[in-house]
N, C-alpha and C positions, 0 to 999 in steps of 0.2 A: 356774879349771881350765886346767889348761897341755897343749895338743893339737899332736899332732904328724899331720901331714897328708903323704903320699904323693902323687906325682903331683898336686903342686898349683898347678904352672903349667899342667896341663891344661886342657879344658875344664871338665869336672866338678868338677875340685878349684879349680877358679878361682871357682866359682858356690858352691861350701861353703866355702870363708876368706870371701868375704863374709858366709855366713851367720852363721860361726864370732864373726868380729867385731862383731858387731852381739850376739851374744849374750854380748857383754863375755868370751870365751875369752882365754886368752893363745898365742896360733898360732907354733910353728913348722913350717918347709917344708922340706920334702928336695926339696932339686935339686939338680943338674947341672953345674958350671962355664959350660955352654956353655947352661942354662936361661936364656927371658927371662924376667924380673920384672915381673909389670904394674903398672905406676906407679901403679895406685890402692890399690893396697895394698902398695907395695914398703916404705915404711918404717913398715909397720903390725907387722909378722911378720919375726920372726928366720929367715934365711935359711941352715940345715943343710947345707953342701955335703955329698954322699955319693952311692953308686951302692948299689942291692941287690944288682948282681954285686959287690961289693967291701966282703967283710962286715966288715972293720977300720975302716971308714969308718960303719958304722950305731953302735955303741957311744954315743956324744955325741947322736945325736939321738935313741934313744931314752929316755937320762937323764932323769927326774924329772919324765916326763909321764903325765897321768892319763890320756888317751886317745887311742888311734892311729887314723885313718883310713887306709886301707892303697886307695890307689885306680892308682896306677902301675902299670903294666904295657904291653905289647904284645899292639895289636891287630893289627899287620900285622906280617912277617918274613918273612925270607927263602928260610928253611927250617926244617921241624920245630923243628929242635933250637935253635932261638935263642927261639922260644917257650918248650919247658921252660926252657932258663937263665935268660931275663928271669920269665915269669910263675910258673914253679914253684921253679927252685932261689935265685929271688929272693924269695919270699913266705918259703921255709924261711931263710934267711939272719936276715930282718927277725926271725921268730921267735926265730932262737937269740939275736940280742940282747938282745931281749924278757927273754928266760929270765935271760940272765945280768946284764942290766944295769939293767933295765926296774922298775918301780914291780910291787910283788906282786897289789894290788888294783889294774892298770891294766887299760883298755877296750879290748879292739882290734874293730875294724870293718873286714870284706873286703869289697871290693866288686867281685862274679865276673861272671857273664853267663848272661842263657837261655843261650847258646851251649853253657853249661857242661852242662846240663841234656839238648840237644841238641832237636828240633823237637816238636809236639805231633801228635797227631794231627788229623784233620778235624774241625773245630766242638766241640773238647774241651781246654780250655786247660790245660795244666801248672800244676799245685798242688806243694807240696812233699813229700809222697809218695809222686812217683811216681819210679820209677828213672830214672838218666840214663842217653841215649845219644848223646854230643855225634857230629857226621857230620865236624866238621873242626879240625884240629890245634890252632887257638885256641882251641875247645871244650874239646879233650879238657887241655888245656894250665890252664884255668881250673878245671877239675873236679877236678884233679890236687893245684891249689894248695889247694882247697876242703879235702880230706883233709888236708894237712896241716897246717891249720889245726886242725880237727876233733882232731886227734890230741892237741893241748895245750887241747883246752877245760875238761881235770879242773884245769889248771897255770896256763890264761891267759881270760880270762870272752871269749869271742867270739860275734859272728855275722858271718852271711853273707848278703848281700842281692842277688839274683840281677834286676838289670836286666833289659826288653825295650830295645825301643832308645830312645836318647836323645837327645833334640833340645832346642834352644832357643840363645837369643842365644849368639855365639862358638861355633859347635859348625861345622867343615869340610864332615866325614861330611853331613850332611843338605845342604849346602851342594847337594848332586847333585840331588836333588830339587826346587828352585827354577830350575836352572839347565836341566835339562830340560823343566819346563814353559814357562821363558822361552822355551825352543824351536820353542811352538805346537803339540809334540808332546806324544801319553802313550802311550809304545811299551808294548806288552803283550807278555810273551813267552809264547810258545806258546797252547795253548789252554789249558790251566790255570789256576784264579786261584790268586793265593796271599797270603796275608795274613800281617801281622805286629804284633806289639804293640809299640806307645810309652809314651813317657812324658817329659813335660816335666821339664829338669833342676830345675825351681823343687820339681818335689812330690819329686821324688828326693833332694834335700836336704834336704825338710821330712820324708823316713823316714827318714834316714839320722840326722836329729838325734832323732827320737822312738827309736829303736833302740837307741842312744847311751843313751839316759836312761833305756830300759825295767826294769822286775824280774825281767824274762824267764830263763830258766835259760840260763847258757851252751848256745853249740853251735846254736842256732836258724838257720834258714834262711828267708827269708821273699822272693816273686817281688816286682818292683815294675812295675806299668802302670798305666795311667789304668783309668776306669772300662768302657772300651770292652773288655772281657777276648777277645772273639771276635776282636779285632787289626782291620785298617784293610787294603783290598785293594790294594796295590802301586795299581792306575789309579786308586782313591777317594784316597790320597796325593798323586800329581801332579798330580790333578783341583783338591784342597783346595789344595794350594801357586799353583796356575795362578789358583785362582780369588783369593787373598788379593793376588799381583800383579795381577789386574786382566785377566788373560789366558782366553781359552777354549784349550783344548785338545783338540786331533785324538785320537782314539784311532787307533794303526796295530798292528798284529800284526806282532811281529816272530818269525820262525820260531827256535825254542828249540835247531835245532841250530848256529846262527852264534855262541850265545856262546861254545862251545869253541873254537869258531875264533878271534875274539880272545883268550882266554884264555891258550892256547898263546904267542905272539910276545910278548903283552907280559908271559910270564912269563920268557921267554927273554930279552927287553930290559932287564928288573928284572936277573936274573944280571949281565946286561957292563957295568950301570952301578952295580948297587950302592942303586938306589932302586924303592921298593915301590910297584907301582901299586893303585887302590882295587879295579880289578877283578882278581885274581886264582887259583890254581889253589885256594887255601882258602877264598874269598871264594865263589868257583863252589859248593863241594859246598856251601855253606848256600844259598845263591841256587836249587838245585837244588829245597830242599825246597817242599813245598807252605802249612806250615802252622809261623808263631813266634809260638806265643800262649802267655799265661798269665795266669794270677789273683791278685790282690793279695791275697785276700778272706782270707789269715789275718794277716798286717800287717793292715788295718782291723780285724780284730777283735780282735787280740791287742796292736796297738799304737799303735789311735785312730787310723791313720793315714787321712787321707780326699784321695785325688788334687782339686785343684780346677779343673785347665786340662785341658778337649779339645783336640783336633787343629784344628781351627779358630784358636780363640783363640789356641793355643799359636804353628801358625805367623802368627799375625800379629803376634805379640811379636817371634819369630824374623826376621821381612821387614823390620821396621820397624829391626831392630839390621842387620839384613845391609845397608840402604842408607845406616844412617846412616854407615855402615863401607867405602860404597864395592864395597863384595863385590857386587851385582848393578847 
């Protein structure tokens, strides 16, 4: 089976070519000129120069592949509009290749975001369902690509598999988490709790390949988290991270109205330099809400798929890669 892989010097897509491989696929990668290749698979997989903004360039790597993994995109930007061009009018791009140049019985597989979905409410996790109301531009920006996906499932067999968040070995993002409780702090903000749902990229891989394989009818949607569906409290996270480094953590209350006040300067600072910080004015409105959870529970029943790492286990998979790597 010849797979073509999106975003696969990412994180995610770096954790799925290994899986790919192992399940004797034959891989190529779309990347970048300026993409690094990790040497553990760099002369495993054919390496697709091209960009999704630059649809002359997708034609050759969509040729003659039986499955697409569609995992690229942006999660941070500048403004609005650099999210639709990378995540929405780059998903329609890969498509019209698809269309015109692509295998007729070929697989494509999106991979969008709760974000897309937008927050749940209190102790009621999002199922597939329920309507979306994403609260920020990367949300609405993933939800956006979602439709047009949808639009050719009569043309092109897809789904769509809507992460909570993802962690594990090589992953930056969560990086924050370890590095704050190396702190001897677990700053709470406000008095609100708010909770959110994971998932280890090892079982994210292992739906993403049952998905792949399903008999399921185009067009499916299916959320992916661990078994924890209620989500993990922001301080039960730094708690769990502090504790696998060896550290106890303080809890301190931080007053909920100081995060604007960073937010503001170092979105002003991202403008004059040109580079996007983790905390900013899109990253706030989800950080706002109270509640990112959802349920796996139609994936396990519609496609076997069974999570096998908690949040415990997971990060200590996670700490044990982060120091062999030097990162804490």
């Amino acid at each position: 089976m010849k797979v073509l892989v999106t975003g696969a010097t990412g994180f995610i897509g770096q954790h799925l070519i290994r899986r790919l491989l192992a399940e004797n696929c034959e891989v190529r990668a779309l990347c970048r000129t300026t993409s690094l290749k990790p040497d553990e698979f760099a002369q495993s997989v054919e390496w697709q120069i091209g960009d999704l903004t630059a649809p002359e360039s997708l034609a050759s790597a969509v040729s003659d592949c039986d499955l697409i993994f569609h995992l690229a995109g942006a999660i941070k930007a500048l403004n609005d509009a650099a999210f639709t061009r990378i995540n929405v009018n780059g998903t329609v791009n890969l498509l019209k290749a698809l269309k015109q140049y692509g295998k007729k019985e070929v697989r494509f597989i999106f991979v969008s975001s709760l974000s897309a979905s937008g927050p749940s409410a209190p102790w009621s996790p999002k199922n597939e369902s329920e309507p979306c109301y994403p609260v920020s531009a990367y949300g609405q920006s993933k939800l956006e690509a979602e439709i047009e996906v949808l639009k050719q499932k009569n043309r092109i067999w897809c789904t769509i598999i809507r992460p909570a968040v993802v962690y594990g070995p090589g992953d930056k993002e969560s990086l924050a988490f370890f590095k704050i409780a190396k702190s001897r702090f677990n700053p709470h903000l406000g008095f609100e709790k708010r909770y959110v749902g994971m998932i280890f990229v090892g079982d994210l891989v292992d739906l993403l390949w049952k998905a792949a394989l399903s008999h399921r009818p185009s067009g499916e949607i299916y959320f992916a988290c661990d078994e924890q569906s209620d989500g993990y409290e922001w301080n039960q996270i730094i708690a769990t991270a502090g504790k696998v480094l060896g550290y106890h953590t303080l809890p301190i209350l931080v007053p909920q109205f100081i995060l604007p006040m960073i937010v503001v300067p170092t979105q002003i600072i991202s403008k004059m330099t040109g580079k996007i910080g983790s905390l900013n004015r899109d990253k706030y409105r989800e950080m706002n809400q109270s509640h990112w959870t959802c349920t796996s529970a139609k994936a396990q029943k519609l496609l076997d798929f069974k999570p096998q790492v908690d949040l415990s286990a997971g990060f200590k998979r996670t700490v044990q890669w982060y120091r062999e790597q030097n990162w804490i």
